[in-house]
VOPAPA-94408 format. One line per field, with one value per residue (C-alpha): residue in three letters; residue number from 0; z, x, y. Coordinates in Angstrom, 2 decimals, always signed. Example, Ala and Ser with C-alpha at 12.3 -4.5 7.8 and 13.67 -1.06 7.14 Angstrom:
2
resn [ALA / SER]
resi [0 / 1]
c3 [+7.80 / +7.14]
c1 [+12.30 / +13.67]
c2 [-4.50 / -1.06]
This chain:
168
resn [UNK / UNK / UNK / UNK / UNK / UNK / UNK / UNK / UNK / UNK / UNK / UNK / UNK / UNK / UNK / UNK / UNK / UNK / UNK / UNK / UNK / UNK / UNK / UNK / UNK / UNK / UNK / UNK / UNK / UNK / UNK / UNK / UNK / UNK / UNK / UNK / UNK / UNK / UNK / UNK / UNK / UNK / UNK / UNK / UNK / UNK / UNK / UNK / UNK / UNK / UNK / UNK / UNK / UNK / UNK / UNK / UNK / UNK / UNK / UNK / UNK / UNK / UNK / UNK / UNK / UNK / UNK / UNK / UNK / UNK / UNK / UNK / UNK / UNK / UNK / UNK / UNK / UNK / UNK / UNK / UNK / UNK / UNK / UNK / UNK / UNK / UNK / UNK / UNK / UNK / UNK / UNK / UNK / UNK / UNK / UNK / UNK / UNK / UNK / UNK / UNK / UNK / UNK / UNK / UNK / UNK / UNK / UNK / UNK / UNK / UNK / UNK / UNK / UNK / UNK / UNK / UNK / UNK / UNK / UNK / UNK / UNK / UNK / UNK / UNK / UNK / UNK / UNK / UNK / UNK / UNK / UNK / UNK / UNK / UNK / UNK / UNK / UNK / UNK / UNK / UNK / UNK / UNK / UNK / UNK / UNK / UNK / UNK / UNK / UNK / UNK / UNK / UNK / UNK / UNK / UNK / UNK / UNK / UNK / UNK / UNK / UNK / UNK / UNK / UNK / UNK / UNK / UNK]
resi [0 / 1 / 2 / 3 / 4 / 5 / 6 / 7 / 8 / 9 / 10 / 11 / 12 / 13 / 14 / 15 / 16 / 17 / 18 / 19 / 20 / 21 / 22 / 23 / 24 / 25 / 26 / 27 / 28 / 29 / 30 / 31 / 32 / 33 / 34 / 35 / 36 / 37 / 38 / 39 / 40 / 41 / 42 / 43 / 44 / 45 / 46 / 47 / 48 / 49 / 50 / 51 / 52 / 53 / 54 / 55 / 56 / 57 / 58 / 59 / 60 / 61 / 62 / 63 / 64 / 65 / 66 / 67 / 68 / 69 / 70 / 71 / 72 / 73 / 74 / 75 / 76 / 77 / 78 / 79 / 80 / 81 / 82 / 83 / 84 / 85 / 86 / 87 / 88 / 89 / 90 / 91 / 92 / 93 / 94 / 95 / 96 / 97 / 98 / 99 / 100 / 101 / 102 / 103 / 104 / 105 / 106 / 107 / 108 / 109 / 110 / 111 / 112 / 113 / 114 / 115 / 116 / 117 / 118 / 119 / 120 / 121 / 122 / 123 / 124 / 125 / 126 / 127 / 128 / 129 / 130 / 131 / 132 / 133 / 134 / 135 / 136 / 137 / 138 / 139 / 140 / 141 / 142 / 143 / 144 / 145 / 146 / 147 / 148 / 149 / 150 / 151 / 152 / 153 / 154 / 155 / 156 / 157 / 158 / 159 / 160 / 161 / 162 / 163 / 164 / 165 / 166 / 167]
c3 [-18.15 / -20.75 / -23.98 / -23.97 / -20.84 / -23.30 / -26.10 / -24.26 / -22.60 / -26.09 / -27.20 / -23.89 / -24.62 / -27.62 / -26.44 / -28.26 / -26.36 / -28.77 / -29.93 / -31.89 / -32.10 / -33.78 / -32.13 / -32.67 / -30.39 / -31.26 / -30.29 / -27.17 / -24.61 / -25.98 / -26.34 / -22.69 / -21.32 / -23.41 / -21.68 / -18.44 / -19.38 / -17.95 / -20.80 / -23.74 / -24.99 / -26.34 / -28.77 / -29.95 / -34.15 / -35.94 / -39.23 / -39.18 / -42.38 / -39.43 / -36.71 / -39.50 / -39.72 / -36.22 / -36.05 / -38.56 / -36.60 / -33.43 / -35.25 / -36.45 / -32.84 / -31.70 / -30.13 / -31.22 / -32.44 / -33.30 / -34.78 / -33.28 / -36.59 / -38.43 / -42.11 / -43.37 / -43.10 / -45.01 / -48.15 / -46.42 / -45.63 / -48.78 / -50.15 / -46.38 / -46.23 / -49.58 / -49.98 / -46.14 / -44.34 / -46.66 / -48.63 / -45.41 / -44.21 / -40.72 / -38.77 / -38.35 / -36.36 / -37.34 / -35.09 / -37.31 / -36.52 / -39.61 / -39.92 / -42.36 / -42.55 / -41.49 / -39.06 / -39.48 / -38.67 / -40.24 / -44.47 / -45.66 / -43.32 / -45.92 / -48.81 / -47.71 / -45.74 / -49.83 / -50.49 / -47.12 / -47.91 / -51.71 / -50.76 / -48.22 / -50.63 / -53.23 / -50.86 / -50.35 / -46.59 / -44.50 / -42.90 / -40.07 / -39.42 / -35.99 / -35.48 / -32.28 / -28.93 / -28.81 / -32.71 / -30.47 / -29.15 / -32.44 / -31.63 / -30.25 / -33.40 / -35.36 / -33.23 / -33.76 / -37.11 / -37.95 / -36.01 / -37.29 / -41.23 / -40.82 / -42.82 / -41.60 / -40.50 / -40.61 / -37.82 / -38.69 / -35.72 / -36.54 / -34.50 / -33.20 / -31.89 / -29.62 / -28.67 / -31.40 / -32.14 / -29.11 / -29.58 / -33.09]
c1 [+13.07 / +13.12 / +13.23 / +16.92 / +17.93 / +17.19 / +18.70 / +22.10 / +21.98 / +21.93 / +24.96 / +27.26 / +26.13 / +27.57 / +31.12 / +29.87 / +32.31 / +32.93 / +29.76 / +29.73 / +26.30 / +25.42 / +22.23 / +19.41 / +16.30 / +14.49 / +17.63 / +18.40 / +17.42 / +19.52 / +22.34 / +22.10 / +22.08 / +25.08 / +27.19 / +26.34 / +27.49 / +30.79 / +31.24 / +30.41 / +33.26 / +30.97 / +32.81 / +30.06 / +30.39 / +29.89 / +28.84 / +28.14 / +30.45 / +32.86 / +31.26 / +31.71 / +35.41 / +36.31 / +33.75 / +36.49 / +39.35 / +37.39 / +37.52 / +40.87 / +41.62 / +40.33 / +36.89 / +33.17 / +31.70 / +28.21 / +26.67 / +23.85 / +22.49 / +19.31 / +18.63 / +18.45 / +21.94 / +22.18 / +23.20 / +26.63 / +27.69 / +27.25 / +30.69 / +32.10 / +29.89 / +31.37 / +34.67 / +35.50 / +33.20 / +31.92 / +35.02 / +36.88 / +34.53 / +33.80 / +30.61 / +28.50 / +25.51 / +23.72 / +20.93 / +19.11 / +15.82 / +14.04 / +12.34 / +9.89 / +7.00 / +3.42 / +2.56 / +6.30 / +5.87 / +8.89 / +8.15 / +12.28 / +12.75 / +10.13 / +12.76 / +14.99 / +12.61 / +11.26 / +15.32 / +16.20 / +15.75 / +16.32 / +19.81 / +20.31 / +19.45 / +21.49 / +24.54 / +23.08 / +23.03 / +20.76 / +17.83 / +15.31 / +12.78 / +11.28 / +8.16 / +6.89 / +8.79 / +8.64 / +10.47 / +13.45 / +13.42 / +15.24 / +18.24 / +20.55 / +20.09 / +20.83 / +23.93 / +25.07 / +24.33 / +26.51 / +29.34 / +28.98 / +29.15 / +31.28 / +28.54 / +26.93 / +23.10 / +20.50 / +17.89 / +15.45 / +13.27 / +10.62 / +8.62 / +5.64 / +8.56 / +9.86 / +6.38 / +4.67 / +6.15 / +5.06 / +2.32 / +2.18]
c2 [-46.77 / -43.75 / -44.34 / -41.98 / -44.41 / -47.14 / -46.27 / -45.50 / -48.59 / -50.60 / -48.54 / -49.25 / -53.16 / -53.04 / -51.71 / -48.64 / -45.96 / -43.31 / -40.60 / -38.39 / -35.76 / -32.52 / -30.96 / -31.71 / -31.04 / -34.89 / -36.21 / -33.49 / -36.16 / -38.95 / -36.86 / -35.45 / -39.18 / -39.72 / -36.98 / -38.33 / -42.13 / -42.37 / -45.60 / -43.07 / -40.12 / -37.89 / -35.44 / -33.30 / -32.30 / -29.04 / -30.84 / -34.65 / -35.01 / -34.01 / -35.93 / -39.15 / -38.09 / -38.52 / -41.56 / -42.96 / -42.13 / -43.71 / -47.12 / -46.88 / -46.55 / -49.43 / -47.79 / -48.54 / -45.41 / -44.22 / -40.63 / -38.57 / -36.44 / -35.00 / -36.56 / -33.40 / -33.09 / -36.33 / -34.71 / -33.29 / -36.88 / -38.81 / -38.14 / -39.16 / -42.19 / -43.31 / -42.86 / -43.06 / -44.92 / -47.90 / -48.13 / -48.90 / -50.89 / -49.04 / -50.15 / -46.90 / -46.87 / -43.29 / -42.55 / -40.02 / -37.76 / -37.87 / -34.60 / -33.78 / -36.01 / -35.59 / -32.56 / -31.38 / -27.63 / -26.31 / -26.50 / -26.76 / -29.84 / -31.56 / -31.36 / -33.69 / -36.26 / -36.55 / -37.51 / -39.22 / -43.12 / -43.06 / -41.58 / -44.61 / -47.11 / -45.85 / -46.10 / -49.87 / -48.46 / -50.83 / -48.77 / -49.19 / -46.81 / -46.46 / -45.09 / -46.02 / -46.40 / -50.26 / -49.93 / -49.26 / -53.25 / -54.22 / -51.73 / -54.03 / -56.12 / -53.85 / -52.73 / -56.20 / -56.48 / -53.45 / -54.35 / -58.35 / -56.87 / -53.82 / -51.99 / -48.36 / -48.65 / -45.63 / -45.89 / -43.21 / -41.57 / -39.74 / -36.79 / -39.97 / -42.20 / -38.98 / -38.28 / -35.46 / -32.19 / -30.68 / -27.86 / -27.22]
């Protein structure tokens, strides 16, 4: 089973029905499984403060929803993760590439890696990184965990869990 099979397969266990996702090339094969899951909407977002709006109004209607980004759009959704999300209380898996560590070819997505899990902890926002492919075993504990405390979760993937950044 792919690791993208995988992955989608923990979110449909855990009634997760509602995703949200703004592209992201890490993330491209994940987000393609989830638009062939018949058990997943999949409303993709323009921004992920957006994405984290409608994520909102998933759970006020009575669905399970999750968020496909990039942490280096992190920045855009503090306001939305604090006044919105963790003041009501909503469960909020993020799935998040985390761009910008070693061999990252592109030098701006290193800014915000530098800023990406001070930011979480300041927000007290519970974070696992994944670094390897058999990281992703402890994903439906943390879905559970979420969903159990009502509290948003960052799972970090970096470029060696999806396999390298290609040729570079």
């Amino acid at each position: 089973m792919s690791i993208n099979t995988k992955i989608v397969n923990d979110l449909i266990a855990n009634k997760i029905s509602f995703v949200t996702t703004v592209p992201c090339k890490q993330l491209a094969g994940v987000i393609d499984e989830i638009d062939r899951s018949p058990d997943i909407f999949h409303i993709p977002s323009n921004k992920e403060d957006e994405g984290m709006g409608l994520c909102a109004g998933a759970w006020m209607g009575g669905k399970r929803p999750a968020i496909i980004m990039q942490n280096t759009a992190l920045g855009v959704t503090l306001n939305t993760l604090a006044t919105l999300i963790q003041y009501y209380r909503m469960p909020l898996p993020m799935l998040i590439s985390y761009r910008g560590e070693l061999r990252e070819p592109v030098a701006c997505q290193v800014e915000m890696a530098v800023h990406t899990k001070a930011l979480l902890a300041q927000l007290n926002i519970p974070t696992y990184h994944f670094h390897k492919e058999r990281d992703a075993d402890e994903l439906d504990a943390i879905l559970k965990y979420t969903f159990m405390c009502n509290k948003p979760v960052a799972i970090l993937t970096d470029a060696s869990f999806w396999g390298g950044y290609g040729d570079q």
